[in-house]
KERO-694833 format. One record per residue (C-alpha): x, y, z; residue in three letters; chain. Coordinates in pm, whole numbers, plus 50000, padded with zeros to 5 digits. Example, Ala and Ser with C-alpha at 12.3 -4.5 7.8 and 13.67 -1.06 7.14 Angstrom:
<rs>
px,py,pz,minu,marmi
51230,49550,50780,ALA,A
51367,49894,50714,SER,A
</rs>
This chain:
<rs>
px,py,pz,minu,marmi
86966,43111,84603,UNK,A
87297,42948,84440,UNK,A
87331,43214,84268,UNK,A
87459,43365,84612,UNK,A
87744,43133,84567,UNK,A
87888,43218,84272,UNK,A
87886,43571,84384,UNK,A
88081,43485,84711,UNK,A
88318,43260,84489,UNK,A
88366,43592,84298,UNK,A
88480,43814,84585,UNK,A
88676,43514,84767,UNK,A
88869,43448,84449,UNK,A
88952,43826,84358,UNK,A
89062,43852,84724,UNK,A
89260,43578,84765,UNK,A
89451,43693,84430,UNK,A
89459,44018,84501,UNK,A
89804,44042,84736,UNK,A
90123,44101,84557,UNK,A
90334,43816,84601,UNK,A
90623,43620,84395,UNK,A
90272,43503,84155,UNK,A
90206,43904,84086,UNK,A
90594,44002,84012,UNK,A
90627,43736,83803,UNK,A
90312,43854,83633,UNK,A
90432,44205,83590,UNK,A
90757,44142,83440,UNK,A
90629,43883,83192,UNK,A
90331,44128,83052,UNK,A
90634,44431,83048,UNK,A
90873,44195,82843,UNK,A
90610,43975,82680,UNK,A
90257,44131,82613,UNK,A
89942,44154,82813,UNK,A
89849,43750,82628,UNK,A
90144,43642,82820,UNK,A
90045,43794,83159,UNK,A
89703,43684,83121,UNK,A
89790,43360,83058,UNK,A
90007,43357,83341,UNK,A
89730,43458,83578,UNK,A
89504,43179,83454,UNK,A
89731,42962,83526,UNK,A
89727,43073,83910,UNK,A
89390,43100,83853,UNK,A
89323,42719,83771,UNK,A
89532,42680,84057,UNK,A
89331,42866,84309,UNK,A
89002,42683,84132,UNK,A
89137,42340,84212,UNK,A
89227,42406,84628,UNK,A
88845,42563,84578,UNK,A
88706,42294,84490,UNK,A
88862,42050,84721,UNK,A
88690,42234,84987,UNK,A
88394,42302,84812,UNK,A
88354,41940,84757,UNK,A
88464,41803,85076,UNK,A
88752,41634,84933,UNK,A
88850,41578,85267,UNK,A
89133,41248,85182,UNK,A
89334,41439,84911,UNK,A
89310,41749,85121,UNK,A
89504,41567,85402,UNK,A
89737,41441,85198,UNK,A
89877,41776,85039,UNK,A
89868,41905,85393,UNK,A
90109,41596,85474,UNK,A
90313,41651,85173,UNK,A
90347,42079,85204,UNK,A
90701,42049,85353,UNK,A
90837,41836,85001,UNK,A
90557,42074,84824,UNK,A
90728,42386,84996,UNK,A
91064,42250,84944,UNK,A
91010,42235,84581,UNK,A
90770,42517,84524,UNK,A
91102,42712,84701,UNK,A
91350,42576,84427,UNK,A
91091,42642,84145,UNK,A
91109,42999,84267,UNK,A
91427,43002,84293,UNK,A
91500,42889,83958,UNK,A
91237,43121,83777,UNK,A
91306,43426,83960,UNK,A
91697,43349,83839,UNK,A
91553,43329,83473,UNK,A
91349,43681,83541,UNK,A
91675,43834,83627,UNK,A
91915,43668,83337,UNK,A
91571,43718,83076,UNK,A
91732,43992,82805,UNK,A
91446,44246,82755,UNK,A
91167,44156,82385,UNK,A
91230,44395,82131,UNK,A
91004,44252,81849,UNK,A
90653,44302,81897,UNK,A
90538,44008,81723,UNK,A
90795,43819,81982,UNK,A
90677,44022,82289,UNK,A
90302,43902,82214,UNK,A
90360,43542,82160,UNK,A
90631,43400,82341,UNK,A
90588,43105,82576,UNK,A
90182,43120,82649,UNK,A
90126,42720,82753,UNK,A
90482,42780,82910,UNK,A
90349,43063,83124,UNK,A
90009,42937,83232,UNK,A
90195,42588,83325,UNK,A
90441,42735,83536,UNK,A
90202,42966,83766,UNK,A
89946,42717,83747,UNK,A
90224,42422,83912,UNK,A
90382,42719,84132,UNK,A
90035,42781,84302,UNK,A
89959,42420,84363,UNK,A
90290,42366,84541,UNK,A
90147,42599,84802,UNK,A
89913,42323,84985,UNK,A
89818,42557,85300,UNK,A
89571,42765,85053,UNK,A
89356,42478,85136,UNK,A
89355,42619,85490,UNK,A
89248,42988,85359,UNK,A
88979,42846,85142,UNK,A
88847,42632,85423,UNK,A
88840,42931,85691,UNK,A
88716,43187,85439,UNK,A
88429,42917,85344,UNK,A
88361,42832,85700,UNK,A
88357,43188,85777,UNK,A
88017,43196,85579,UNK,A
87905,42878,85665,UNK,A
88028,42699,85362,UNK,A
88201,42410,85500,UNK,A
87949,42186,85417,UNK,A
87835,42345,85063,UNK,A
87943,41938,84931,UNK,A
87590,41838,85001,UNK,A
87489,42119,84690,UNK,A
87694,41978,84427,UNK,A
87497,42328,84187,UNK,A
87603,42543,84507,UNK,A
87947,42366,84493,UNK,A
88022,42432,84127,UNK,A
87895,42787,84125,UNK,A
88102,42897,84393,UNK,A
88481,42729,84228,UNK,A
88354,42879,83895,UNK,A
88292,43199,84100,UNK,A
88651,43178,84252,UNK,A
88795,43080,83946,UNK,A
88680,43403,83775,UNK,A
88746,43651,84061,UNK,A
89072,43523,84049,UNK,A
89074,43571,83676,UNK,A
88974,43928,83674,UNK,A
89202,44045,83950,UNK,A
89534,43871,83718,UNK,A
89321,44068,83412,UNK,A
89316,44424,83596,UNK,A
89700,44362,83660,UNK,A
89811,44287,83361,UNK,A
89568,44525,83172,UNK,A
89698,44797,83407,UNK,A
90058,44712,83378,UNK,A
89989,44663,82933,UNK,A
89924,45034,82997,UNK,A
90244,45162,83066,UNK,A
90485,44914,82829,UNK,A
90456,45124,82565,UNK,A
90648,45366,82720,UNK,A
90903,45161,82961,UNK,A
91303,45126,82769,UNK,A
91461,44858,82762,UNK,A
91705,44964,83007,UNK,A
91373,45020,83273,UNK,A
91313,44655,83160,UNK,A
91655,44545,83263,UNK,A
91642,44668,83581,UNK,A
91303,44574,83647,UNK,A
91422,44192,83545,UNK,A
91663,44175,83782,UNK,A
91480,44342,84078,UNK,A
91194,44121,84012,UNK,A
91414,43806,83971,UNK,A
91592,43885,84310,UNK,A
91277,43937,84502,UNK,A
91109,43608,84337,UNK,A
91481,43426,84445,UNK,A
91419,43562,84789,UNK,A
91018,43430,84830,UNK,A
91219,43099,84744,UNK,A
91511,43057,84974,UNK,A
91176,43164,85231,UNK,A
91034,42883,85133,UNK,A
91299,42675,85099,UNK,A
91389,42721,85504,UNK,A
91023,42698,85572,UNK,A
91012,42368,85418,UNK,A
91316,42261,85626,UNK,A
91171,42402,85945,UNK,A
91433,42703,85967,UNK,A
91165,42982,85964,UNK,A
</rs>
């Protein structure tokens, strides 16, 4: 019967990933310029990310909940300048041209920075609570087995979607030029700059 849980963690987690958003560019560019480890790594950061908001729900962490709910304008405000200041190194990032330094560069770096740019986006709590009550999860604390299974299941949906990406996007690298990288730096940096500033006047009530 738990077993049904990690299964639902599986699809929630691969569905809440799924949608391309300033997480997913910044995914793409880094595998193009930096390998499919560095992508990957990226996406487990997010990932982790997406596990912890799951299990905050899944284990009725009701206290902490509320207060990243009460914090999300300060969390928005910042997530907005991290964005900001990432999609500005995207754009300004001079294409890899050594393999050995396309493969290797920045892994603990990459998974950090998606993993703290997903946590400064508190109302995921609010998707994981309506998916889970959707279901009749809400009150899957009581099963701390059921509980587990079902973050460990939305940990690795989420997982596999940021695999299939960068997997998909590894692919085509091989033949992308440098000058395709350029341009694909800056257009990625301006629309991760823009998801910012939208944060940013979220944050400060302007949107």
């Amino acid at each position: 019967m738990e077993m049904t849980f990690f299964l639902r963690g599986l699809v929630f987690g691969f569905a809440i990933a799924a949608p391309v958003g300033p997480i997913g560019l910044l995914i793409i560019q880094r595998t193009l310029n930096f390998g499919q480890v560095v992508g990957v790594a990226s996406g487990l950061g997010a990932a982790s990310a997406d596990a912890v908001y799951g299990s905050i729900v899944a284990f009725g962490l009701t206290l902490l909940s509320g207060l990243l709910l009460d914090l999300q304008t300060w969390l928005a405000l910042m997530g907005g300048v991290f964005l900001c200041y990432l999609g500005v190194r995207t754009a300004m990032a001079a294409p890899a041209t050594m393999a050995a330094q396309r493969e290797t560069r920045g892994v603990a770096g990459a998974y950090a920075s998606t993993f703290l740019l997903t946590l400064t986006n508190p109302p995921t709590i609010l998707i994981f609570t309506a998916v889970f009550a959707s279901v009749g999860l809400v009150n899957v604390a009581e099963n701390r087995l059921a509980a587990l299974l079902l973050v460990a299941g939305v940990f690795l949906g989420s997982a596999a979607w940021w695999l299939l990406l960068s997997g998909g996007v590894s692919l085509v690298r091989g033949h992308v030029t440098p000058r395709v990288l350029r341009w694909i730096n800056w257009i990625a940096g301006g629309v991760i700059v823009a998801f910012g500033v939208i944060a940013i006047l979220r944050g400060i009530g302007w949107v």
